[in-house]
C-alpha positions as CSV (number, residue, x, y, z in Angstrom):
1,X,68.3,182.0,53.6
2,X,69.2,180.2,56.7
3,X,65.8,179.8,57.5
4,X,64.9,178.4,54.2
5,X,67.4,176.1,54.6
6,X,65.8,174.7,58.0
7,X,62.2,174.6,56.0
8,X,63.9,172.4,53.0
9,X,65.7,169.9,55.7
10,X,61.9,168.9,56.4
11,X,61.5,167.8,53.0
12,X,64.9,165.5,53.1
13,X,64.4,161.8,52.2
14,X,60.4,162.6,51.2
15,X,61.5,164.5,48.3
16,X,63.2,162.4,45.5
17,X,64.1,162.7,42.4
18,X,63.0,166.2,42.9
19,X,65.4,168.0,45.5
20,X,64.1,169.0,48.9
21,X,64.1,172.4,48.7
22,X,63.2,175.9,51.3
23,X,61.7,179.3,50.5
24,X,60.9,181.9,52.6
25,X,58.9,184.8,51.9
26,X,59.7,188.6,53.2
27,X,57.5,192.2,52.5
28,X,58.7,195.4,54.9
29,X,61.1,193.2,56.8
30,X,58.0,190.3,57.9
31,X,57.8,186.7,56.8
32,X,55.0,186.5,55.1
33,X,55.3,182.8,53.0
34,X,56.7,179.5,53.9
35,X,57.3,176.4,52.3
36,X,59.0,173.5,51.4
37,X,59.1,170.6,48.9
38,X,55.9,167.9,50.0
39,X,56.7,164.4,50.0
40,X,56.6,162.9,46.7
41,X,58.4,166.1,45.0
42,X,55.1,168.5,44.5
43,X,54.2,171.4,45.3
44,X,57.1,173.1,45.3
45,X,58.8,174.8,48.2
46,X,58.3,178.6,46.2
47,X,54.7,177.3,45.6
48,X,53.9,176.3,49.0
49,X,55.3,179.7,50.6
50,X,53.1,181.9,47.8
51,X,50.2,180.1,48.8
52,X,50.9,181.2,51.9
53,X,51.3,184.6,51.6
54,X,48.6,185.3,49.2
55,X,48.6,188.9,48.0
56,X,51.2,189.6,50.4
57,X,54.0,188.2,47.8
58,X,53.4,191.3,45.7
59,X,56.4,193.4,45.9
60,X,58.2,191.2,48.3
61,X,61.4,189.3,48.4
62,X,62.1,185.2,47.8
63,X,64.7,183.5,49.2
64,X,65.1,179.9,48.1
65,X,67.5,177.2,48.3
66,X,67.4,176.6,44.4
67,X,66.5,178.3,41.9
68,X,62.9,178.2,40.9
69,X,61.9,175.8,38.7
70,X,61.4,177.1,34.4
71,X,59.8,173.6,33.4
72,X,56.6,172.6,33.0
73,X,55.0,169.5,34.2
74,X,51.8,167.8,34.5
75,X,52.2,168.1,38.3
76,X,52.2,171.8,38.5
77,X,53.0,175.2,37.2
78,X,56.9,176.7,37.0
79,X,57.6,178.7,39.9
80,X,59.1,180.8,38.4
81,X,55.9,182.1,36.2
82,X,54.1,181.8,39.4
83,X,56.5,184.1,41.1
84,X,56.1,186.3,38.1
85,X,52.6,186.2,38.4
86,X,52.5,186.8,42.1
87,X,54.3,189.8,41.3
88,X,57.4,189.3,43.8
89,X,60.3,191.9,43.8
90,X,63.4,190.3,44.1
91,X,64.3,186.6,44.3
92,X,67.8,185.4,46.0
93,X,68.8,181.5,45.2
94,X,71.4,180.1,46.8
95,X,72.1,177.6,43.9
96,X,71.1,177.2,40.1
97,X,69.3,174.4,39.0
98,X,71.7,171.8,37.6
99,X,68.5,170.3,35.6
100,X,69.1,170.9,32.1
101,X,65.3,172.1,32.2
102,X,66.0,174.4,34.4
103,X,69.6,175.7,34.5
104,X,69.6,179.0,34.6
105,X,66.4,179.6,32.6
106,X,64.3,180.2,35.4
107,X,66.9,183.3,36.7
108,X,66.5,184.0,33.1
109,X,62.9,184.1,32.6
110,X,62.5,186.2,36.2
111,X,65.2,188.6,34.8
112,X,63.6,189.3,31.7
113,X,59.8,190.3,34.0
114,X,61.7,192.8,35.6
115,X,62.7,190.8,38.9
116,X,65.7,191.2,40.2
117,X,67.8,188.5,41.1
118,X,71.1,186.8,42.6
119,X,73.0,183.6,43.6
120,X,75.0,182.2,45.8
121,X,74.0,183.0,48.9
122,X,74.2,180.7,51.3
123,X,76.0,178.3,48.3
124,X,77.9,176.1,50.8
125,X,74.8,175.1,53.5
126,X,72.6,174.3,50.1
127,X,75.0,172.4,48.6
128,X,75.0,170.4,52.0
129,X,71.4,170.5,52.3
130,X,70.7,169.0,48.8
131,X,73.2,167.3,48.3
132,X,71.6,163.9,46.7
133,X,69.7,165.9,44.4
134,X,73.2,167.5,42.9
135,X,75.2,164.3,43.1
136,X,72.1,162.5,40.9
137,X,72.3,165.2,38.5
138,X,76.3,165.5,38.4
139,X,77.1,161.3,38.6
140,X,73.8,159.6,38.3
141,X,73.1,158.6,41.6
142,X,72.4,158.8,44.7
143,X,74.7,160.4,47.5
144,X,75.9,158.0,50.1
145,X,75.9,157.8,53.8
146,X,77.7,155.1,55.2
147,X,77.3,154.8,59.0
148,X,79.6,152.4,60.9
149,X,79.3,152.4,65.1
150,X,82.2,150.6,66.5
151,X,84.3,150.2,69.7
152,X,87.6,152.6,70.8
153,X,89.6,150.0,68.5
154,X,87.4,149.7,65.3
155,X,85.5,146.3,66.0
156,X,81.6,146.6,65.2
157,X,80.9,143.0,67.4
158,X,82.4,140.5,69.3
159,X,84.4,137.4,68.1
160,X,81.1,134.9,68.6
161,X,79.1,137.7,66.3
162,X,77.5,139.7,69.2
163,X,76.9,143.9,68.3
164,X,73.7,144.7,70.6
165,X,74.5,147.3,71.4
166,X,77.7,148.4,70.7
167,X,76.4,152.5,71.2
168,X,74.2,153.7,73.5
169,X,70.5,155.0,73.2
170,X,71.6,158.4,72.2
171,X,73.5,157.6,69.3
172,X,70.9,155.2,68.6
173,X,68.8,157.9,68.3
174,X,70.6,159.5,66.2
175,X,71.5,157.1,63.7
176,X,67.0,156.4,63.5
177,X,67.3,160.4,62.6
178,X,69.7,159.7,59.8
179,X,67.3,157.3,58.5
180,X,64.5,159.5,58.2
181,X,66.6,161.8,56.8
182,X,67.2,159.4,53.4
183,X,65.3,157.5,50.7
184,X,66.6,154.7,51.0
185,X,68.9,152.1,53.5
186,X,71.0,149.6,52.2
187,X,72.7,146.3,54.4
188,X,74.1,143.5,53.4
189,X,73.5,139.3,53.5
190,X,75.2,139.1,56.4
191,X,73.1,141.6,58.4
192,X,69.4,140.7,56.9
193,X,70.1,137.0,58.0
194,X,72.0,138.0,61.3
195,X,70.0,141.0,62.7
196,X,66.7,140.5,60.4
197,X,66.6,144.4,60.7
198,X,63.5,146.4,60.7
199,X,65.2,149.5,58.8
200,X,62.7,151.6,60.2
201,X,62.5,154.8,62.1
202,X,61.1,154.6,65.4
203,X,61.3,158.4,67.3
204,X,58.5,160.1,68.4
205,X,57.0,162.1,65.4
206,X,59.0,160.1,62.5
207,X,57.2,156.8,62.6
208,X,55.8,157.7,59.4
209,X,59.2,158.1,57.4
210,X,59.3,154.9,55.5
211,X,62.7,154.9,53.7
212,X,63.3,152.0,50.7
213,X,65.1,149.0,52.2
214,X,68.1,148.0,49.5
215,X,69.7,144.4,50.0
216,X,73.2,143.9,48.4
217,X,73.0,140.3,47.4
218,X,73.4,138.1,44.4
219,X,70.6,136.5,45.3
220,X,67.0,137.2,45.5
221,X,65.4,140.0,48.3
222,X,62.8,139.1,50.5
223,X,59.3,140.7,50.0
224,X,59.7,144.5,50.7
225,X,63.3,144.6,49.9
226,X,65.1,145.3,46.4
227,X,68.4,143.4,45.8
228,X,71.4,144.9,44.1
229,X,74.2,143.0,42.9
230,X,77.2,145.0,44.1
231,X,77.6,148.9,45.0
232,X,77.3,150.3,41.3
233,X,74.0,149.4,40.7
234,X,72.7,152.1,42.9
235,X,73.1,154.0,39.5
236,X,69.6,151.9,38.6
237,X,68.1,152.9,41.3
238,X,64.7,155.5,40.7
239,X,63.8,157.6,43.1
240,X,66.7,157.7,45.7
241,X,68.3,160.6,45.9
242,X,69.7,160.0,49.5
243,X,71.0,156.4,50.9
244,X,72.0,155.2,53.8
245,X,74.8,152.3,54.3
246,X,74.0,150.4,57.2
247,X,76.5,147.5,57.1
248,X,78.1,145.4,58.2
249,X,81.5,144.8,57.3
250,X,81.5,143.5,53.6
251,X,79.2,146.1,52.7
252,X,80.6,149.0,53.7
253,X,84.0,147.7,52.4
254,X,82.1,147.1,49.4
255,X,81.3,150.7,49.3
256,X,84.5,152.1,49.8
257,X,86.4,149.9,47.6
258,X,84.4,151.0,44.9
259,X,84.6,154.7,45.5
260,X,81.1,155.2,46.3
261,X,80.9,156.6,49.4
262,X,80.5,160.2,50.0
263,X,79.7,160.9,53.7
264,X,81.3,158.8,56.6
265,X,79.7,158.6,60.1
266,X,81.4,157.0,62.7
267,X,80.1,156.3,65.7
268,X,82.4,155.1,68.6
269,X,82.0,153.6,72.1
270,X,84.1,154.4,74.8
271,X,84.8,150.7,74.7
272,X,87.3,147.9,73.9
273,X,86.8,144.9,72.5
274,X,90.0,143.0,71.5
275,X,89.4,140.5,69.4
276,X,86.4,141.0,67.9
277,X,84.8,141.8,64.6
278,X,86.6,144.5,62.6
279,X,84.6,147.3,61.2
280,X,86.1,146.8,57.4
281,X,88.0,144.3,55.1
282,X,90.3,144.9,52.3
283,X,89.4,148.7,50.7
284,X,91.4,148.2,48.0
285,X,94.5,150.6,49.7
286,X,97.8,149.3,47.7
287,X,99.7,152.1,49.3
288,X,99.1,153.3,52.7
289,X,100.2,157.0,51.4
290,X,96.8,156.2,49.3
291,X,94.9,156.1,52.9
292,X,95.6,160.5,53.0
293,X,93.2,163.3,52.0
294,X,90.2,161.1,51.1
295,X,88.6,162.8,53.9
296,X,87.5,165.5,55.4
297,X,85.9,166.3,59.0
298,X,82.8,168.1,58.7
299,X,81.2,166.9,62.3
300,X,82.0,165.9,65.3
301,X,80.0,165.7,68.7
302,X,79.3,163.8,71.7
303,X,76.1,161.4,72.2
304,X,75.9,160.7,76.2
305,X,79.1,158.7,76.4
306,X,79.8,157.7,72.7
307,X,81.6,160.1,69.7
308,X,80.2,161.0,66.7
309,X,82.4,161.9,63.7
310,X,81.2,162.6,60.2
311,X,83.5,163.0,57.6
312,X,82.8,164.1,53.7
313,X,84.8,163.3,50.7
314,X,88.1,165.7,50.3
């Protein structure tokens, strides 16, 4: 399952709506299929790795991140009549199919050919790995990255407006990886008419990741952007099942105020900058006993000489 997992992080930010998803196929204790989700959502990862192994996938055993598919579609087959068909022995999920299409019908319909089957392995890691695919299905919309690199005492600039570059080219790196890793990035006025960013992705190998660029604005978007009028209008958003919050300041506080955020990374220079920039505004904290067990630390790793720390919702 862990390597299924690897195969479906390919697939992140190409994927949406469908979720990016892994499968691996195993006969005698050999790998015999592999796949994952294409851009755009088709073929299926369980499709891909059948076509793989061919008539190898008789009598073997499927492990995929999500349980195979039970509707049909105009784009392709269920996978779980082709893994019928292909005559496979046992398939292991790590989650069921929130989908209402799906959800728990394909487990159902495998059960019922004489395939045996379970769930939950690996539930944690594909919960993780799919994450904007879930949240769409549990809140309609997408889950949320915000990203925020700042000196040893929060500032994200100096005083005259000044931010390049506050981290180094490692974490610079790091944060282009994030973006090919989403549908979709999202900064504010402030930043578009400050930094006129690119918002694209430029490491060796990704330059082809092309994620949506989202302007929060009252006003109109430039050609190639899409403007949103505040934070929960990303529930109108098609297609994005993963987006990244770029900044600055108003934004993210934006973001946070309204409860929106579900991942946090912070990126920190071992740097001071006094009186500078801060990183946020008013969050909308009345209490500070409101501040504790919003969040949780899931990362946390060095980048040459800067600190990253990612935190998920508690």
């Amino acid at each position: 399952m862990g390597a299924a997992l690897a195969l479906g992080e390919r697939g992140r930010g190409r994927t949406a709506p469908n979720p990016n998803v892994g499968c691996i196929i195993v006969r005698d204790g050999r790998i015999v299929g592999r796949g994952w989700t294409q851009p755009g959502g088709r073929p299926h990862a369980e499709a891909m790795a059948l076509a793989e192994a061919g008539p190898k996938a008789q009598g073997a055993t499927v492990y995929t991140t999500l349980e195979p598919c039970a509707h049909l579609s105009a784009r392709g087959p269920a996978c779980s009549d082709l893994l019928i068909a292909a005559g496979v022995r046992r398939v292991v999920a790590a989650l069921g199919d929130p989908d209402p299409r799906t959800d728990g019908a394909g487990m159902e319909r495998l059960r019922a050919a004489g395939v045996d089957c379970a769930v939950g392995c690996q539930e944690g890691a594909a919960r993780q790995s799919i994450a904007g695919f879930l949240t769409r299905q549990a809140h309609g919309r997408p889950y949320v990255t915000l990203k925020l690199a700042t000196s040893l005492d929060g500032q994200i600039a100096m005083a005259d407006g000044e931010s390049r570059w506050i981290t180094g080219a490692a974490a610079r790196a790091h944060t282009h990886l994030e973006r090919a890793r989403h549908d979709a990035i999202l900064v504010g006025r402030g930043t578009l008419d400050a930094d006129a960013p690119r918002l694209d992705v430029r490491l060796a190998g990704l330059e082809d990741r092309r994620p949506r660029r989202l302007l929060l604005t009252r006003g109109t978007a430039p050609d190639g952007w899409t403007a949103i009028a505040d934070p929960a209008a990303i529930t109108t958003l098609d297609g994005i099942n993963d987006l990244f919050v770029e900044g600055g300041a108003a934004t993210a506080s934006a973001f946070l105020a309204s409860g929106l955020v579900d991942r946090l990374l912070l990126y920190r220079a071992p740097i001071l900058l006094g009186a500078g920039r801060a990183a946020l505004g008013d969050i909308g904290l009345a209490r500070l006993d409101d501040a504790h067990g919003r969040w949780r630390l899931a990362d946390s790793r060095m980048l040459g000489s800067d600190r990253l720390d990612a935190y998920v919702r508690a």
